[in-house]
C-alpha positions as CSV (number, residue, x, y, z in Angstrom):
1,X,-13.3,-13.1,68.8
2,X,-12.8,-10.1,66.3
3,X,-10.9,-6.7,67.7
4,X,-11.9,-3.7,65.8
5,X,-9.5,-1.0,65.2
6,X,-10.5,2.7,64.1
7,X,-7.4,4.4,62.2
8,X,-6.2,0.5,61.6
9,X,-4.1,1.3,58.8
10,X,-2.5,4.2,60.2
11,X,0.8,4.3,62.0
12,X,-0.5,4.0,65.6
13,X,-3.6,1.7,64.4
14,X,-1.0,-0.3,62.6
15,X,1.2,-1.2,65.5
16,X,-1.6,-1.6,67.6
17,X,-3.2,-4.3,65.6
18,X,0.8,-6.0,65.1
19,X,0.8,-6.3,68.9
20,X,-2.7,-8.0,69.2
21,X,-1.2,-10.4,66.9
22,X,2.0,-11.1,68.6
23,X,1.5,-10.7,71.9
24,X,-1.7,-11.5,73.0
25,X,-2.3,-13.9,70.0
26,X,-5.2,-12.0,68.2
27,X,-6.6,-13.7,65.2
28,X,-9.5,-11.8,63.5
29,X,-8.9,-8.2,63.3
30,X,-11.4,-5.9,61.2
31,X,-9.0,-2.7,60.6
32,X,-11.0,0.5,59.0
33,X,-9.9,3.8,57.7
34,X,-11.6,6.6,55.5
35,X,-9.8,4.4,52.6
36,X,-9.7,0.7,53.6
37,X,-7.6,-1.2,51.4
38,X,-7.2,2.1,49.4
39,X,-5.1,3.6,52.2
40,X,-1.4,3.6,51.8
41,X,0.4,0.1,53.0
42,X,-3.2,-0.9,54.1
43,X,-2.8,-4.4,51.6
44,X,0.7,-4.8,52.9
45,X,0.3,-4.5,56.6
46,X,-2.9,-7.0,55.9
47,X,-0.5,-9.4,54.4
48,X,2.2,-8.8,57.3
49,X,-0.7,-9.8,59.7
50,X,-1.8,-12.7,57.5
51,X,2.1,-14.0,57.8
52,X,1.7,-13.6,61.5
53,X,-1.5,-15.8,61.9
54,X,-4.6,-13.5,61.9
55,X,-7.3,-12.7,59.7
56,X,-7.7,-9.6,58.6
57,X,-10.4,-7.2,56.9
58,X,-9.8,-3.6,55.8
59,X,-12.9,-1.6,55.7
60,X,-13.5,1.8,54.4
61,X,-16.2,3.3,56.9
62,X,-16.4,7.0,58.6
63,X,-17.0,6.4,62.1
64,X,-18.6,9.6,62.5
65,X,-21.4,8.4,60.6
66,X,-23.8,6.0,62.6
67,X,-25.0,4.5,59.6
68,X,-22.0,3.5,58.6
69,X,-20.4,2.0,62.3
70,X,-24.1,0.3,62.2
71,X,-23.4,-1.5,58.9
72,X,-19.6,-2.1,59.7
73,X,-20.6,-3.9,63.1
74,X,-23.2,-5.6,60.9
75,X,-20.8,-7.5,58.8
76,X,-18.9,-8.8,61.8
77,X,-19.5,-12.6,61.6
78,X,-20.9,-14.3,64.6
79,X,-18.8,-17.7,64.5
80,X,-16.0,-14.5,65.6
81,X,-18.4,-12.1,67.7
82,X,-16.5,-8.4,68.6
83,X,-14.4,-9.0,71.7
84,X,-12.6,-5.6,71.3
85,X,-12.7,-2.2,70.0
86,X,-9.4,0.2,69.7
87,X,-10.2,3.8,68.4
88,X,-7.3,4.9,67.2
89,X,-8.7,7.3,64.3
């Protein structure tokens, strides 16, 4: 399944979602911030994770806004339904 992580890109987001990966063998990981791939090291830690064995998609979205966390959980695929949700924003 997909875990979702609020404040992916951050610092705490960003070790979060490296644990997933490595010790309980996450492999798709949707990781927003009020930037996405815009924030700083968001396209590096993606590429980390990617080296590590897990998918990964950086999404700008304000999860304040319930139009927004509706679309976001929209574009979740279903072959890799949400198994987990971190808030870490």
């Amino acid at each position: 399944g997909t875990v979702l992580i609020t404040g992916g890109t951050g610092g705490i987001g960003a070790h979060l979602a490296r644990h997933l990966v490595t010790e309980h063998g996450a492999r798709h990981l949707v990781l927003t911030s009020r930037r996405g791939p815009d924030a700083e090291g968001a396209i590096e830690l993606a590429e980390e994770l990617s080296e590590l064995g897990a998918e990964t998609t950086l999404t700008a979205c304000d999860v304040a806004d319930p139009a927004n966390i509706t679309t976001l959980l929209a574009s979740i695929p279903a072959e890799h339904p949400l198994t987990g949700i971190v808030h870490a924003a």
